[in-house]
C-alpha positions, 0 to 999 in steps of 0.5 A: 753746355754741349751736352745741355744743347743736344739733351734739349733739341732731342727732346725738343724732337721728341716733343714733336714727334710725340704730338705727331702720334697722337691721335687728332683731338676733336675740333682739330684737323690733321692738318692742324694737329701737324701744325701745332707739333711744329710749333712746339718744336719750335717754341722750345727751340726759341725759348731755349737758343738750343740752336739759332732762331733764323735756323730754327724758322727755315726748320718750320718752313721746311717741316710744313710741306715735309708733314703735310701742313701746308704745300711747299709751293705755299709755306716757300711764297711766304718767304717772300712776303713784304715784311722781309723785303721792308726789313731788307730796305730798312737793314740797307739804309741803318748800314749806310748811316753806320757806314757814312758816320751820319749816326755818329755825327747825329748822336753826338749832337743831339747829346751835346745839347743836353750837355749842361748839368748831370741831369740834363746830361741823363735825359740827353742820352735817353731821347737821343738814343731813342730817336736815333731808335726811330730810323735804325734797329734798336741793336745797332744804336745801343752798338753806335752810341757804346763807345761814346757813352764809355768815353764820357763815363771814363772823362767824368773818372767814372770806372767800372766796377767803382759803384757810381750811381751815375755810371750806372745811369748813363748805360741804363739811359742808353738802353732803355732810350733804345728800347723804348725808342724802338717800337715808335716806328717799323724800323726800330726792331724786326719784331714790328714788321714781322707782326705787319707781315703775320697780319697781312697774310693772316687776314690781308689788312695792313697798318701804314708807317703814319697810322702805327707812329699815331698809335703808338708815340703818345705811349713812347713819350710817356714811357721816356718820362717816367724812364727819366725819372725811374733813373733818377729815383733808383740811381740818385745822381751822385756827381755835381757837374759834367764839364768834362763830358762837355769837352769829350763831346766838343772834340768828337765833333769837331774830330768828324769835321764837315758833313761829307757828300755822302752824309749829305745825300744820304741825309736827303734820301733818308728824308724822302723816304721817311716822307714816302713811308707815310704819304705814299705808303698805302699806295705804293707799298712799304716794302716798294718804298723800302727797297727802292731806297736801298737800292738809291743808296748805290745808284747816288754812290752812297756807299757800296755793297762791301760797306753794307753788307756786314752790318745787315743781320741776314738771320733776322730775313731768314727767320721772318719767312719762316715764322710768318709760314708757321703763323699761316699755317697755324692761322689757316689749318685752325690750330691757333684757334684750337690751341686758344680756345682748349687754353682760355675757354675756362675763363671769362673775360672782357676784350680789354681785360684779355688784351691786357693779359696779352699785353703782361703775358708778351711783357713777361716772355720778352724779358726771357726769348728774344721779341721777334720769337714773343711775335712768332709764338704769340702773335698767332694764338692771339688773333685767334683769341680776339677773333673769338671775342671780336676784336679788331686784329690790328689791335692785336698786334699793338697788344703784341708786338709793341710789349715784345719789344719792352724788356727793362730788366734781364740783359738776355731780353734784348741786344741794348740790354746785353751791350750795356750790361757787358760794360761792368758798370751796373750788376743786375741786382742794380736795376731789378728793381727799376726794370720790374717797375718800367715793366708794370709803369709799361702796362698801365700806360699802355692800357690808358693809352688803349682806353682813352687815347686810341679811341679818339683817333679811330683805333677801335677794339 
């Protein structure tokens, strides 16, 4: 894997430096032509994890003002954009409620009232996973809810590897509830904010917590159903009751006791702070809001920073300042529009059919790179496209950013995908084929929802 690795990063620089020779195409500037030798570099380096993505966005950030893409003083101020202040805040508030045990307590009784019959049992891990997905990264509920849902197999003498369709349900219905859940809000994946972040420095537009939660819930709940039932139909129930699971979640919660001070107050933080999101976020800022709450959560004496700070994942902030950099510079130099138009000149089509393209082209990648690289590399070369065909950019990033987020099928796609695999109770020849059918059930909604809902509450192409 070693040698695997070098091969590819000397190619990968290879690439770059080649570009960098060549001479300017026409329609391009020099400037651009720079830009887009970047971007290759660091499109191979993201699609294959040569080295880490943080890693490889802080290589464009300084790669910018070293060629003479853009001025260091410029590529360095977008390290501070709001996206990664939002994200910071966001990171602070997950790791309190990991910290204090109120996810855990949160989890344990929203399953518990879905706790009557295996179906029922399914469902409950599904829409809890995907509301605790709301108000935490995706990542660190599938990571929270893990032990939980191993115990409840290993109460029912479900074992890995015994081939029950049920075991397999479960850690299915914890990863997909995950995701699924993960793109409702800003919250859910750093692939969100980051698009927010691309598309405030591209045109100075901005999408509010409320307005994305309208856009984008209807799509959520339909997804949630039909995963319901893609379950249920590729894993045929094969247990008859789950009194056992019944006990195992009875005696969690009665292990955690009574709501601490700390889970209380944190409670009423999280709640001011979901409210402020979205009455206040237009005026005062999201990331304003977000930060404020982090910080509340030391001068209340909710946690301390000892308790947090191994649960934010630092390589997500440092990767978002360079990729919203290299986004810019692409945007700004006209090289997102040159690489679009040399790419999708040849064809013909309708807005709705080219954001539908978008949107299969960000489910395909995501199930391969990591989403926030799907949201750096794509994201860039699809406003250029809509701002050729005259489409709102702020549909373009739903089209991106909320497909990015929805890999069904390969563990590599997304951390949820990896956690529950690595339990051993389903191999992937097991769910290929529900996985690809979430993918393409993902598309139609999506483009029913685009077609009919979201011109009834403003969202206009």
């Amino acid at each position: 894997m070693k040698k695997l690795r070098v091969i590819i990063i000397v190619l990968a620089a290879c690439l770059f430096f080649g570009i960098l020779r060549l001479h300017t195409p026409d329609g391009l500037t020099a400037e651009g032509q720079k830009s887009l030798a970047i971007f290759s570099l660091c499109l191979v380096l993201w699609v294959t994890d040569a080295i880490p993505l943080a890693a490889t966005s802080l290589l464009a950030l300084v790669l910018l003002p070293l060629v003479g893409a853009m001025g260091e003083r410029e590529a360095f101020s977008l390290f501070g954009n709001q996206a990664v202040f939002f994200i910071l805040g966001a990171f602070m508030l997950a790791a309190a409620l990991l910290s204090t045990g109120l996810s855990t307590r949160l989890a344990l009784i929203f399953i518990s009232m879905f706790k009557s019959t295996p179906k029922s049992l399914l469902g409950g891990v599904l829409i809890s996973s995907a509301f605790l997905s709301f108000w935490m990264p995706e990542h660190a509920v599938a990571a929270l809810m893990f032990p939980i849902i191993l115990e409840i197999a290993k109460s029912l003498k479900l074992e890995p590897g015994n081939n029950s369709n049920y075991g397999k349900a479960l850690f299915l219905s914890l990863a997909w509830g995950s995701i699924i859940g993960g793109v409702a809000t800003f919250l859910g994946g750093a692939r969100n904010p980051l698009a927010i972040g691309m598309l405030k420095e591209t045109y100075g537009l901005s999408i509010g917590f409320f307005e994305w939660m309208v856009a984008v819930i209807p799509m959520v709940v339909i997804m949630l159903f039909v995963a319901f039932i893609t379950i249920q139909f590729f894993l045929k129930i094969d247990i008859k009751e789950v009194a056992n699971a019944s006990d195992v979640l009875k005696t969690r919660i009665a292990e955690l006791g009574r709501m601490t001070r700390s889970e209380r107050m944190l409670s009423v933080l999280m709640l001011a702070t979901i409210c402020a999101w979205i009455f206040m976020g237009q005026f005062s800022g999201l990331a304003t809001i977000s930060v404020l709450a982090g910080i509340s959560i030391f001068v209340f004496g909710i946690v301390t920073w000892k308790d947090i700070e191994g649960y934010v994942n630092w390589g997500v902030i440092l990767m978002y300042g360079g990729a919203i950099a290299l986004a810019s510079a692409l945007y700004k130099t006209g090289a997102a529009e040159w690489l679009a138009y040399s790419v999708f000149s040849k064809f013909t089509f309708s807005p709705y059919v080219l954001l539908l393209s978008i949107i299969f082209i960000a489910l395909i990648l995501t199930e391969c790179i990591s989403n926030t690289a799907v949201v750096a590399l794509l994201l860039p070369i699809a406003f250029s496209l809509g701002k050729s065909y005259g489409i709102n950019p702020i549909i373009m990033v739903y089209a991106v950013a909320v497909p990015s987020g929805l890999a069904f099928t390969l563990p590599m796609g997304t951390p949820p995908n990896a956690i529950c695999y690595a339990a051993g109770y389903y191999k992937l020849r097991d769910i290929v084929s529900a996985g690809l059918f979430m993918n393409l059930a993902a598309l139609i909604i999506f483009a029913l929802v685009m077609k009919f809902y979201w011109p009834l509450v403003g969202i206009k192409f």
